[in-house]
PDB file of N, CA, C and O in Angstrom:
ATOM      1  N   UNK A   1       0.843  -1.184   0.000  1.00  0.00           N
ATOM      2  CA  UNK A   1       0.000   0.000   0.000  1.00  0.00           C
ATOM      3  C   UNK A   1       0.891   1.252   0.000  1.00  0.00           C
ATOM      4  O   UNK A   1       1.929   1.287   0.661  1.00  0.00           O
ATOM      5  N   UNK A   2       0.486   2.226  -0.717  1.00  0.00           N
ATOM      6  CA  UNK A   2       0.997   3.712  -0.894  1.00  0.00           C
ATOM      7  C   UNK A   2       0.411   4.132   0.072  1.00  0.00           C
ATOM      8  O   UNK A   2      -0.753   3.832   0.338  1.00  0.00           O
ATOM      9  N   UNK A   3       1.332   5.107   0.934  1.00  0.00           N
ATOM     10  CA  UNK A   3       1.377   6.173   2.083  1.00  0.00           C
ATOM     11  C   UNK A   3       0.980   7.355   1.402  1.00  0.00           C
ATOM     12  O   UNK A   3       1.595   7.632   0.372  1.00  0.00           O
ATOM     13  N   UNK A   4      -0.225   8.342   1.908  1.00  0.00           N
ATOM     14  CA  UNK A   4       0.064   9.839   2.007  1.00  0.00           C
ATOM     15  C   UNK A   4       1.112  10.232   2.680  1.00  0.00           C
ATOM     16  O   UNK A   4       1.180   9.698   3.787  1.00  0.00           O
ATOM     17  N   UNK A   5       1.992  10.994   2.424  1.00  0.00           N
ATOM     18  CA  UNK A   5       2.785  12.214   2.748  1.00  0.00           C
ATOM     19  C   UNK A   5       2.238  13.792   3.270  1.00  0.00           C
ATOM     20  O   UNK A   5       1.212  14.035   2.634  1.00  0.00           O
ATOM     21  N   UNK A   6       2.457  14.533   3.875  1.00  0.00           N
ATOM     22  CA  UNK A   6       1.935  15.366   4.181  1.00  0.00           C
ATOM     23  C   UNK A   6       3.375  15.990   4.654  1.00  0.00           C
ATOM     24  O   UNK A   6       4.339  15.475   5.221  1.00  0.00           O
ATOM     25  N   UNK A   7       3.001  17.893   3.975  1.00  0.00           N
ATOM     26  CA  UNK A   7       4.060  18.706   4.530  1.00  0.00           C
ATOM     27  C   UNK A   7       5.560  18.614   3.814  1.00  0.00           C
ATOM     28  O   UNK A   7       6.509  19.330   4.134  1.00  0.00           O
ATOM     29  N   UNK A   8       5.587  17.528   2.721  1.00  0.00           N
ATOM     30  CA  UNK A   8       7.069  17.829   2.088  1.00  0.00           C
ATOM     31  C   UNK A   8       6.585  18.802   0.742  1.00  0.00           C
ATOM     32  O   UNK A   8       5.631  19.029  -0.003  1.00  0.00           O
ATOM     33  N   UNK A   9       8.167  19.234   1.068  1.00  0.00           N
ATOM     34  CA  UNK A   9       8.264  20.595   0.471  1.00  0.00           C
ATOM     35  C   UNK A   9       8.262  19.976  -1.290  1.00  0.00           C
ATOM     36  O   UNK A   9       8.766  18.954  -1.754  1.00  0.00           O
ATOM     37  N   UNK A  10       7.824  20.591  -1.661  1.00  0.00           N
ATOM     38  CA  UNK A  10       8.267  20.469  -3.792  1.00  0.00           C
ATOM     39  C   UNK A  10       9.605  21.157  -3.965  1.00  0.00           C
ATOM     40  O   UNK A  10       9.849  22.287  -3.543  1.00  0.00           O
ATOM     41  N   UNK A  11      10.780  20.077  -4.877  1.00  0.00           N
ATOM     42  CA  UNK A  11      12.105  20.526  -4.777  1.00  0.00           C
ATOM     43  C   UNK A  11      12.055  22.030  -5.651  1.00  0.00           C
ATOM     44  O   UNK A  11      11.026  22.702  -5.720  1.00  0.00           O
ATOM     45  N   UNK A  12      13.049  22.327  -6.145  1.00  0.00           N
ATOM     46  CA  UNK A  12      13.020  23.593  -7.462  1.00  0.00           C
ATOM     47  C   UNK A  12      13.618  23.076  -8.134  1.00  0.00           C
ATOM     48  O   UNK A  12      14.683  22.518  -7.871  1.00  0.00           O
ATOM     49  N   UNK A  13      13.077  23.135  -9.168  1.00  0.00           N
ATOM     50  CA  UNK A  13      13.468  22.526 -10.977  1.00  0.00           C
ATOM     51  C   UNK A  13      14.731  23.243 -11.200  1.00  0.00           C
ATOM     52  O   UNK A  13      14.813  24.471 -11.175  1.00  0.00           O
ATOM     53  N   UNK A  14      15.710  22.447 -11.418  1.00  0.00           N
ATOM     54  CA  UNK A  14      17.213  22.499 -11.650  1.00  0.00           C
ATOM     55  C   UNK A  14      17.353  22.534 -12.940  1.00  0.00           C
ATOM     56  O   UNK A  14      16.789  21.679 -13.623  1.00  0.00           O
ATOM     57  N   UNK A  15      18.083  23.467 -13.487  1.00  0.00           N
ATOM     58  CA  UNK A  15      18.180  23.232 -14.974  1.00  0.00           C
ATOM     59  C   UNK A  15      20.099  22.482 -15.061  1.00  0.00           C
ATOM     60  O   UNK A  15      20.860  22.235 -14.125  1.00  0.00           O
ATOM     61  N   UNK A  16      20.298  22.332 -16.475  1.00  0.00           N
ATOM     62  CA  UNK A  16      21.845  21.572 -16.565  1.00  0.00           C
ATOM     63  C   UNK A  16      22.307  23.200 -17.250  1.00  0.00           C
ATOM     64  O   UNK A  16      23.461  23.292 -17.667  1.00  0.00           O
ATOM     65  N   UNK A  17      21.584  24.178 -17.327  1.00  0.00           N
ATOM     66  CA  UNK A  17      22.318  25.239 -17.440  1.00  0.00           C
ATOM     67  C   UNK A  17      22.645  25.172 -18.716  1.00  0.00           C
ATOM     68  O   UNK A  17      23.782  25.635 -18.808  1.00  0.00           O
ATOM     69  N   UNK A  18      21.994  24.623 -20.432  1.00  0.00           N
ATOM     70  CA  UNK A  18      22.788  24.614 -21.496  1.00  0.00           C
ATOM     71  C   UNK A  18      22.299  25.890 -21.679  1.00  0.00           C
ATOM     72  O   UNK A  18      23.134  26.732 -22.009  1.00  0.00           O
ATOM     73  N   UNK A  19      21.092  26.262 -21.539  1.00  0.00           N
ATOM     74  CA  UNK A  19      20.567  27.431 -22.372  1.00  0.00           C
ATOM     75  C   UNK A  19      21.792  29.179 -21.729  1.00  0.00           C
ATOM     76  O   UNK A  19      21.867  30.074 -22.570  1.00  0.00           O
ATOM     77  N   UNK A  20      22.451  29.377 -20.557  1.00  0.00           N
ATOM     78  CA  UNK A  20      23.169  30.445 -20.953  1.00  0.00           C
ATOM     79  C   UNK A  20      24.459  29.856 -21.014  1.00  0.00           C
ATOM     80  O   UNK A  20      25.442  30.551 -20.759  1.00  0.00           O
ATOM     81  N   UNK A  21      24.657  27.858 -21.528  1.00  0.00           N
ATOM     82  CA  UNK A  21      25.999  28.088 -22.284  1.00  0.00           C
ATOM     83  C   UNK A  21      26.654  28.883 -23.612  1.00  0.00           C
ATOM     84  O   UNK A  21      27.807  29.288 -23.765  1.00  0.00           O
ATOM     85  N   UNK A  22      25.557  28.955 -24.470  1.00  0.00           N
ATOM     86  CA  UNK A  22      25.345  29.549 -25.798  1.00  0.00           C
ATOM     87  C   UNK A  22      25.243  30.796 -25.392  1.00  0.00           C
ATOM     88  O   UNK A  22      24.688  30.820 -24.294  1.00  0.00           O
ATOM     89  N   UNK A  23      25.553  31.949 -25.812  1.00  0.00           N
ATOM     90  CA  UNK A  23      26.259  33.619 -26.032  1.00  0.00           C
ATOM     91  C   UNK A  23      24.485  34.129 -26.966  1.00  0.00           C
ATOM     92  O   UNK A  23      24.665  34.927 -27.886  1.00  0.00           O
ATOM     93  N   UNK A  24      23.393  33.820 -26.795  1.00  0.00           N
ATOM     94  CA  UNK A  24      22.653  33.910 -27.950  1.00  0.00           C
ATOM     95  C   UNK A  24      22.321  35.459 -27.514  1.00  0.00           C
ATOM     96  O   UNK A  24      22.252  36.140 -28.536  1.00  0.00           O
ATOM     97  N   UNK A  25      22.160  36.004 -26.682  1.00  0.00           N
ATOM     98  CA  UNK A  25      21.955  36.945 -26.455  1.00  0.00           C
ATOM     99  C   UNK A  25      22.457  38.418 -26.367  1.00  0.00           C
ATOM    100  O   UNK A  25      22.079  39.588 -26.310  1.00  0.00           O
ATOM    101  N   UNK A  26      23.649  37.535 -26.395  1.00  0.00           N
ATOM    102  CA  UNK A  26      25.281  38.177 -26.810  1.00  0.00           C
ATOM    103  C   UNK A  26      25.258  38.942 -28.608  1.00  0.00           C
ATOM    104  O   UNK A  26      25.838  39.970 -28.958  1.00  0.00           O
ATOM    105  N   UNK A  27      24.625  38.270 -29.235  1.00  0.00           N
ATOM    106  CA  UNK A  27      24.933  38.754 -30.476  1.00  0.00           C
ATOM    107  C   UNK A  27      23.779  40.118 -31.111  1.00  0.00           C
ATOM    108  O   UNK A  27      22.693  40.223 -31.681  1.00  0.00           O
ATOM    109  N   UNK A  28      24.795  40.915 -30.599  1.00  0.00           N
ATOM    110  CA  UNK A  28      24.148  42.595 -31.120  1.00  0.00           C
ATOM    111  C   UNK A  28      24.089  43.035 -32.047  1.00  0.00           C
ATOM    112  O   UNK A  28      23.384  44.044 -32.083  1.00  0.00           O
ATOM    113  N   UNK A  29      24.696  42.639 -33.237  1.00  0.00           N
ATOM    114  CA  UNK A  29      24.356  43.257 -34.436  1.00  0.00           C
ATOM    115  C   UNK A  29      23.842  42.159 -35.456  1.00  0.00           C
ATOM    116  O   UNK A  29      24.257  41.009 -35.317  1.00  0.00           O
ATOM    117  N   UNK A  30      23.200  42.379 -36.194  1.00  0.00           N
ATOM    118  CA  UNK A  30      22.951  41.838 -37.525  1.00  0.00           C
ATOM    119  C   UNK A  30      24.078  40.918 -38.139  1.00  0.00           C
ATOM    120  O   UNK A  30      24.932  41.751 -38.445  1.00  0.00           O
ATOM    121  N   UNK A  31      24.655  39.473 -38.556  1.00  0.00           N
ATOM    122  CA  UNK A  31      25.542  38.886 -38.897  1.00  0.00           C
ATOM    123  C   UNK A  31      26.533  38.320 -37.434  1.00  0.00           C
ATOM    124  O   UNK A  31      26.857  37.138 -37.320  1.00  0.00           O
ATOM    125  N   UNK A  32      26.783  39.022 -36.758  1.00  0.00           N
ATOM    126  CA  UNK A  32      27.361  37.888 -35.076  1.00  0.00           C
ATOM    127  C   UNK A  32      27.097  36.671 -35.065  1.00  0.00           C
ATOM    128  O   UNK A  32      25.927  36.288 -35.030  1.00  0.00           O
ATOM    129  N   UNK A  33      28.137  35.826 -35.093  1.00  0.00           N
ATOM    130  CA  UNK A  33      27.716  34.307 -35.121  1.00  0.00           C
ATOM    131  C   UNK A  33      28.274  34.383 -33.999  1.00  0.00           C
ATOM    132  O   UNK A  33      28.614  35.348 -33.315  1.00  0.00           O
ATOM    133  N   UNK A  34      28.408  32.312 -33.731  1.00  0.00           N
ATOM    134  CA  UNK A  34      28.559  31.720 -32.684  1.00  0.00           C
ATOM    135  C   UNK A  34      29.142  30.328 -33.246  1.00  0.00           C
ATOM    136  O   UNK A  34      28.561  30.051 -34.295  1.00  0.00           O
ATOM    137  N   UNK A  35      29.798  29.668 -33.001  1.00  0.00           N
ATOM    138  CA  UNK A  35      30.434  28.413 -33.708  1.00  0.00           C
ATOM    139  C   UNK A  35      29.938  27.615 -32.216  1.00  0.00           C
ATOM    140  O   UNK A  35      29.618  28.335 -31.270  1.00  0.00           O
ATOM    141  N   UNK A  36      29.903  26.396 -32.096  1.00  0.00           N
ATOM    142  CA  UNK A  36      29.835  24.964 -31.337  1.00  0.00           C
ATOM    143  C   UNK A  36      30.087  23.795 -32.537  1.00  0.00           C
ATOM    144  O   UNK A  36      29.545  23.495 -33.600  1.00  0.00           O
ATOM    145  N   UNK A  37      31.422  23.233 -31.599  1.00  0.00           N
ATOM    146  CA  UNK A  37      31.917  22.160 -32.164  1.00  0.00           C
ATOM    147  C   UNK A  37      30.908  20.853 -31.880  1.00  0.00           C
ATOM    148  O   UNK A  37      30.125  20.696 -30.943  1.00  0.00           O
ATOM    149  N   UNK A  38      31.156  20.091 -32.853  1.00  0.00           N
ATOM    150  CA  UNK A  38      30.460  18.951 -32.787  1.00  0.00           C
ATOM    151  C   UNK A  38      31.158  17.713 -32.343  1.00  0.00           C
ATOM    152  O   UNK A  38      31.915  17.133 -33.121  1.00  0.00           O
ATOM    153  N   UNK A  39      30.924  17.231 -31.011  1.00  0.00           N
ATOM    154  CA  UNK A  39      31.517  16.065 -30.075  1.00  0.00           C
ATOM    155  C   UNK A  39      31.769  14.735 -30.852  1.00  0.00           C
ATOM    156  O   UNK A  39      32.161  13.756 -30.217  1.00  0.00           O
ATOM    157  N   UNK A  40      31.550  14.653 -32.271  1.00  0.00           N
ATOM    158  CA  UNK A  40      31.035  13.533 -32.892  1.00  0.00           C
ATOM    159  C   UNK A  40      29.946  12.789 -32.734  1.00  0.00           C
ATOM    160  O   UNK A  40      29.983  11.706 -32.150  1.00  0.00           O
ATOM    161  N   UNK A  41      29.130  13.175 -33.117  1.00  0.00           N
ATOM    162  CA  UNK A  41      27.773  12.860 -32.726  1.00  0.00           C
ATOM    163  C   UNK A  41      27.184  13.217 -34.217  1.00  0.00           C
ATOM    164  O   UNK A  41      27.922  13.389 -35.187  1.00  0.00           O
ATOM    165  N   UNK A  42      25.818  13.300 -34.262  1.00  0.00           N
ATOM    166  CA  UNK A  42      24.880  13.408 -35.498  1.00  0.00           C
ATOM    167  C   UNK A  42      24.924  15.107 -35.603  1.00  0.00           C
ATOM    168  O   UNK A  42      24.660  15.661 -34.536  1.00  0.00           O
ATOM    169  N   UNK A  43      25.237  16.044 -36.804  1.00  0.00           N
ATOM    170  CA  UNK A  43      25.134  17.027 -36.665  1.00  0.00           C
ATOM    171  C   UNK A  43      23.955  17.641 -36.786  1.00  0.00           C
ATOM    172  O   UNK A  43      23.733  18.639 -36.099  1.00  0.00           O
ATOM    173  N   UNK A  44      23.082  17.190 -37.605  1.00  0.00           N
ATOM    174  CA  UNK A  44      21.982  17.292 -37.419  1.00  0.00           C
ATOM    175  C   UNK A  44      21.588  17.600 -36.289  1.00  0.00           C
ATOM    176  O   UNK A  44      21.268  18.761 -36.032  1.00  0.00           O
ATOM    177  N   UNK A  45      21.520  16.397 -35.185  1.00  0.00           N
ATOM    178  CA  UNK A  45      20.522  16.623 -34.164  1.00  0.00           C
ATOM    179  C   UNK A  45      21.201  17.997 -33.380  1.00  0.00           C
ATOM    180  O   UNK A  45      20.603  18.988 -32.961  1.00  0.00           O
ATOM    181  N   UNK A  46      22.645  17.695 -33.337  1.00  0.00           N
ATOM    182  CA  UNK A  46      23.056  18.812 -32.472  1.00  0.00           C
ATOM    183  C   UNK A  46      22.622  20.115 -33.271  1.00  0.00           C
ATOM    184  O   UNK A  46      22.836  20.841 -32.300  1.00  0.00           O
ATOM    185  N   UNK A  47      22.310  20.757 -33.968  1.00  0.00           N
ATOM    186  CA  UNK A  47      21.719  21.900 -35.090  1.00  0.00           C
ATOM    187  C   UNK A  47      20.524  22.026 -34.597  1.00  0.00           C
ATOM    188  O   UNK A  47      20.254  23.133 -34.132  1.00  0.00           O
ATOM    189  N   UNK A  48      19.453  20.935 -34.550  1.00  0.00           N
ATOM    190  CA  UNK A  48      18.158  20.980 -34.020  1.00  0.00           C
ATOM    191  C   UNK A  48      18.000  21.684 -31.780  1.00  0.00           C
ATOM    192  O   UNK A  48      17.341  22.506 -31.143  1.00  0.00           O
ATOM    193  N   UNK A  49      18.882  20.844 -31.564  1.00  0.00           N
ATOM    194  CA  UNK A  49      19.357  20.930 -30.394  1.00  0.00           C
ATOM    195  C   UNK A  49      19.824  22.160 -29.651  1.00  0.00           C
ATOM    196  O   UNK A  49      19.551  22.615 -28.541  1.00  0.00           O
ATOM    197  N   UNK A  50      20.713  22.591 -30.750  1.00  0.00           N
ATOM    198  CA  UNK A  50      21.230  24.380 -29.828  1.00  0.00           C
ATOM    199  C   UNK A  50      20.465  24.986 -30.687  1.00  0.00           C
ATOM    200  O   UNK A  50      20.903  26.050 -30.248  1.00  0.00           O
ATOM    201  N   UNK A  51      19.595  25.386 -31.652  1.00  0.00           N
ATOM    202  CA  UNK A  51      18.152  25.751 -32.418  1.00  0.00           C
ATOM    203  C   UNK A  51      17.163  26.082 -31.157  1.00  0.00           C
ATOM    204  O   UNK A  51      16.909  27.265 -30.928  1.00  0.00           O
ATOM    205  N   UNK A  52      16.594  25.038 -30.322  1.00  0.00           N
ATOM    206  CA  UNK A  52      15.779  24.744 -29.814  1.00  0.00           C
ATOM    207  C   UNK A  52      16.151  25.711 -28.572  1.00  0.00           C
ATOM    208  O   UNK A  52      15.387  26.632 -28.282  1.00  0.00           O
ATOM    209  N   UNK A  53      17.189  25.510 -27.940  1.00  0.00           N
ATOM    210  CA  UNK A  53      17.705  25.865 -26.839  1.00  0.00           C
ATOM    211  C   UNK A  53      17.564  27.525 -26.839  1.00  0.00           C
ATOM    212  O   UNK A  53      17.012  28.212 -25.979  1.00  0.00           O
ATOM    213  N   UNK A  54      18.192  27.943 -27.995  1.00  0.00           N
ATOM    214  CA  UNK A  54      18.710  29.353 -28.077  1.00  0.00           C
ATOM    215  C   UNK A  54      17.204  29.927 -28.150  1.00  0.00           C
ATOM    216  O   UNK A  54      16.744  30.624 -27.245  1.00  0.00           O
ATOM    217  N   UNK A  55      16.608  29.639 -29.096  1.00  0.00           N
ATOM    218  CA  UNK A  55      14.928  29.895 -29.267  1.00  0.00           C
ATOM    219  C   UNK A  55      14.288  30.124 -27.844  1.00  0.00           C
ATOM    220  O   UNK A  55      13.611  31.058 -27.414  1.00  0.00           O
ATOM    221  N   UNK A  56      14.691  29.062 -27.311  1.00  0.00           N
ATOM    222  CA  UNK A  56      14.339  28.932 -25.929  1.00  0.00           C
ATOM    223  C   UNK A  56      14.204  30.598 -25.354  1.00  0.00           C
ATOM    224  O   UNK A  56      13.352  31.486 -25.369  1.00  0.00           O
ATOM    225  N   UNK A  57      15.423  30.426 -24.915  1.00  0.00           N
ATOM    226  CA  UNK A  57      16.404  31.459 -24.461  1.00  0.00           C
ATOM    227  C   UNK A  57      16.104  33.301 -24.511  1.00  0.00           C
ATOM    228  O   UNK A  57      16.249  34.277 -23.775  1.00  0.00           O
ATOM    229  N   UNK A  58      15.593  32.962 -25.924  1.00  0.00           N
ATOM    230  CA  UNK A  58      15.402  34.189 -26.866  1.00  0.00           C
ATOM    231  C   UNK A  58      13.643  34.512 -26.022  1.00  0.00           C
ATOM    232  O   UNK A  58      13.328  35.510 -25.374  1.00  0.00           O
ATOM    233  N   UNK A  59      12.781  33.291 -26.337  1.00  0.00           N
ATOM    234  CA  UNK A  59      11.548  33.270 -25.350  1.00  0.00           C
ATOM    235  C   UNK A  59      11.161  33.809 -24.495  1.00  0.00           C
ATOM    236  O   UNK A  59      10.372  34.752 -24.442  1.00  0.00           O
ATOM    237  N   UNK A  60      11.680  33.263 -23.726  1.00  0.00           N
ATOM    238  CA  UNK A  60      12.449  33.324 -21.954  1.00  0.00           C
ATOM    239  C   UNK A  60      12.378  34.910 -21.823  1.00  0.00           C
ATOM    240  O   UNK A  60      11.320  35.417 -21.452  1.00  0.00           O
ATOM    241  N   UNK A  61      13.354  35.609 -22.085  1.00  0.00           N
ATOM    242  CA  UNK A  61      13.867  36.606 -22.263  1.00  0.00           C
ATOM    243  C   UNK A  61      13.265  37.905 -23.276  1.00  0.00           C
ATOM    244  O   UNK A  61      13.580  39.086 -23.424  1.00  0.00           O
ATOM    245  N   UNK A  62      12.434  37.175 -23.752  1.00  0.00           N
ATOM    246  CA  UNK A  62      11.598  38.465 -24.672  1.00  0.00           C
ATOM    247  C   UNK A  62      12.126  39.324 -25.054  1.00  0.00           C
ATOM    248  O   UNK A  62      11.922  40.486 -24.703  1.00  0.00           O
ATOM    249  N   UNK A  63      12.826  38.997 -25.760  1.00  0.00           N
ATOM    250  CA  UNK A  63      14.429  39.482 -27.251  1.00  0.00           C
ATOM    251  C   UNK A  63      13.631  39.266 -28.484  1.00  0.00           C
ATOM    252  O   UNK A  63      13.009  38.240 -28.760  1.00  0.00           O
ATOM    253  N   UNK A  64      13.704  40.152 -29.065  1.00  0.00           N
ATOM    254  CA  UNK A  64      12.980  40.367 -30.428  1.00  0.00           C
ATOM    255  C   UNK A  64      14.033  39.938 -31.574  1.00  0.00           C
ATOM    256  O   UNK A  64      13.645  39.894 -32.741  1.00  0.00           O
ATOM    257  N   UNK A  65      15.685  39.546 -31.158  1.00  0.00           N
ATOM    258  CA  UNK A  65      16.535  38.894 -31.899  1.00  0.00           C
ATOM    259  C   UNK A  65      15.597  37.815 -33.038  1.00  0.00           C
ATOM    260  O   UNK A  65      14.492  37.408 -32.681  1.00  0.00           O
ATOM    261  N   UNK A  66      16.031  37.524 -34.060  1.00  0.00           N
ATOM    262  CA  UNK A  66      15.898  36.565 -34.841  1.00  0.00           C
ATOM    263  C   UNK A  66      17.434  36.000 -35.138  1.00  0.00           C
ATOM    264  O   UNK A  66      18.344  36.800 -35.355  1.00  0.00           O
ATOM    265  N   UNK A  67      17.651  34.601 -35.131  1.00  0.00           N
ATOM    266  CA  UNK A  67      18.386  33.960 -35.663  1.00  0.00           C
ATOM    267  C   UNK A  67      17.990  32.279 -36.553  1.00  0.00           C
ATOM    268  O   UNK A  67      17.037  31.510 -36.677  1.00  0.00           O
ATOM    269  N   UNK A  68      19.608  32.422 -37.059  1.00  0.00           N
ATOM    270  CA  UNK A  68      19.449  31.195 -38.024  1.00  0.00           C
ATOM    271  C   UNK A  68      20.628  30.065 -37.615  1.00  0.00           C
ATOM    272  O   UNK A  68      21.738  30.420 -37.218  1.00  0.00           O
ATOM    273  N   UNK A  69      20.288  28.849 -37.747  1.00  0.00           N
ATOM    274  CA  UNK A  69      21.135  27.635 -37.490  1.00  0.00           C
ATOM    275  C   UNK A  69      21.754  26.968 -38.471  1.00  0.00           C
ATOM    276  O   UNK A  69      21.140  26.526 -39.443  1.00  0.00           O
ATOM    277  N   UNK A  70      22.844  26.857 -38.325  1.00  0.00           N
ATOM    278  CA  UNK A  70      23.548  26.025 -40.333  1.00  0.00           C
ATOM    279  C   UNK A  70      24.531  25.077 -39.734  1.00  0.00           C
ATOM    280  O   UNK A  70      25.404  25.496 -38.974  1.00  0.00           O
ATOM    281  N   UNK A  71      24.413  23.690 -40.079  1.00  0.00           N
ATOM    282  CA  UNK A  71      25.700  23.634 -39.943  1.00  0.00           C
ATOM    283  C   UNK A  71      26.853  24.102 -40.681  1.00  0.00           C
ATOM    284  O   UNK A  71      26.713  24.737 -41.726  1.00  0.00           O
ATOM    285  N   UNK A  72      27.892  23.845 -40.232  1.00  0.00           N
ATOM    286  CA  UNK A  72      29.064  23.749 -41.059  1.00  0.00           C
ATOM    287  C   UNK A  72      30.273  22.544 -41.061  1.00  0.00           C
ATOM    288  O   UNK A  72      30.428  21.678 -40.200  1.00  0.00           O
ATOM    289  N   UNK A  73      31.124  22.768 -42.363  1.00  0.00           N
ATOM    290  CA  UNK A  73      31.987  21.682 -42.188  1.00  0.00           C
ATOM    291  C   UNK A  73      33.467  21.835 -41.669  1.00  0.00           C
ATOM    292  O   UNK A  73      34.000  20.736 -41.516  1.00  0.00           O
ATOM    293  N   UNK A  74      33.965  22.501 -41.476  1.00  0.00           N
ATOM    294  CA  UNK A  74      35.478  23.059 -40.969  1.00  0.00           C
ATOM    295  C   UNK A  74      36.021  23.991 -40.468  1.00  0.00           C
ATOM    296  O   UNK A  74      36.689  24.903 -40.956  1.00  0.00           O
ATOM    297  N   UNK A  75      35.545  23.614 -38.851  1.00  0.00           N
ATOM    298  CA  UNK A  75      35.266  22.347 -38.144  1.00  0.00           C
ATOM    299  C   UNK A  75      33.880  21.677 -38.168  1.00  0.00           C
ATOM    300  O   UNK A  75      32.883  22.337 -38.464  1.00  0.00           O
ATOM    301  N   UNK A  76      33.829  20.719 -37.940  1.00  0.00           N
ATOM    302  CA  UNK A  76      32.600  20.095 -38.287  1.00  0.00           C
ATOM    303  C   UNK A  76      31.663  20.701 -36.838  1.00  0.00           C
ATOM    304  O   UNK A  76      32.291  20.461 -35.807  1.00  0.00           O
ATOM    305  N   UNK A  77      30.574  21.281 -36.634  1.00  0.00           N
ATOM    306  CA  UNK A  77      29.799  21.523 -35.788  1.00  0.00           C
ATOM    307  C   UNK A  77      28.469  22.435 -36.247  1.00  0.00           C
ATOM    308  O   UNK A  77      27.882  21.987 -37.232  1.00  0.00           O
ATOM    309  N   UNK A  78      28.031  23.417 -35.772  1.00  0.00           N
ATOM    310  CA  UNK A  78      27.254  24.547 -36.295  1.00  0.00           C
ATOM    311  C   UNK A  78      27.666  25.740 -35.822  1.00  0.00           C
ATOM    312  O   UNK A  78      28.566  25.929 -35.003  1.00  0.00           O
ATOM    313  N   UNK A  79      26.621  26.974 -36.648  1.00  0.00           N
ATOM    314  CA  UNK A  79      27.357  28.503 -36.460  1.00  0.00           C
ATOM    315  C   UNK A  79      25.803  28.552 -36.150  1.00  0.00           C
ATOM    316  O   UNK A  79      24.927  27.759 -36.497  1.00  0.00           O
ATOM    317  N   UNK A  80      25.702  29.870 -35.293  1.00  0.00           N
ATOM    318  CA  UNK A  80      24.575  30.354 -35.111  1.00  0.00           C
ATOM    319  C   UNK A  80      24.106  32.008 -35.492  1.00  0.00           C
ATOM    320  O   UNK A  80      24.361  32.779 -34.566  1.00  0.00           O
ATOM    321  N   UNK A  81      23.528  32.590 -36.589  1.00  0.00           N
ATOM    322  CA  UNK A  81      23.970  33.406 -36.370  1.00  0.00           C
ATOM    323  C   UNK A  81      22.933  34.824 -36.226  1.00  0.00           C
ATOM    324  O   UNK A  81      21.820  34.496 -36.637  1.00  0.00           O
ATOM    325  N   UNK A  82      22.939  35.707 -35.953  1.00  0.00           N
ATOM    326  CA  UNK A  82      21.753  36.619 -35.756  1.00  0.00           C
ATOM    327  C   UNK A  82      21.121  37.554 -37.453  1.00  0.00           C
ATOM    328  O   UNK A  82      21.728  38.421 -38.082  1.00  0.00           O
ATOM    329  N   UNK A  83      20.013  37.061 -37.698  1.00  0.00           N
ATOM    330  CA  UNK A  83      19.737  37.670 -38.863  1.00  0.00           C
ATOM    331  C   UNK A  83      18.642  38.670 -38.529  1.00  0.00           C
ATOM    332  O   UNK A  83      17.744  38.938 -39.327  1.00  0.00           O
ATOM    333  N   UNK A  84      18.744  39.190 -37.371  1.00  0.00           N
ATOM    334  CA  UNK A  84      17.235  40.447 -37.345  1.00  0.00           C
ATOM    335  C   UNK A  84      17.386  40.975 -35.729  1.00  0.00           C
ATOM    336  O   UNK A  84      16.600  41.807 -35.276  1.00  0.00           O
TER     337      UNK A  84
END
């Protein structure tokens, strides 16, 4: 049988902190990129991945920034970069 509990506290949602690893907010003018290397992994997903995050970020923060995600090949990872 399951116990009620009574009186414990709800923890606070911990983040892993990726969203202010990325500089997205950092980029002030029109053309400012951002490079992240790719660990060897699928570049794709990682593209979708710091995409998502930075968007996030941009959300969050109610930044009227627009940016764009590409990868690139040399070095193999993605650029991020501010188009608005």
């Amino acid at each position: 049988m399951i116990s009620i509990d009574k009186g414990i506290k709800i923890p606070i949602i911990r983040t892993l902190g990726r969203a202010q690893k990325y500089p997205v907010l950092d980029l002030k003018k029109v053309g400012d990129s951002f490079f992240v290397k790719n660990g060897g992994g699928d570049n794709l997903k990682l593209q979708r991945t710091i995409s998502a995050i930075c968007i996030m970020r941009i959300k969050k923060n109610k930044s009227k920034i627009k940016i764009t995600v590409r990868q690139v090949d040399n070095p193999i990872g993605v650029r991020v970069w501010r188009v608005k």
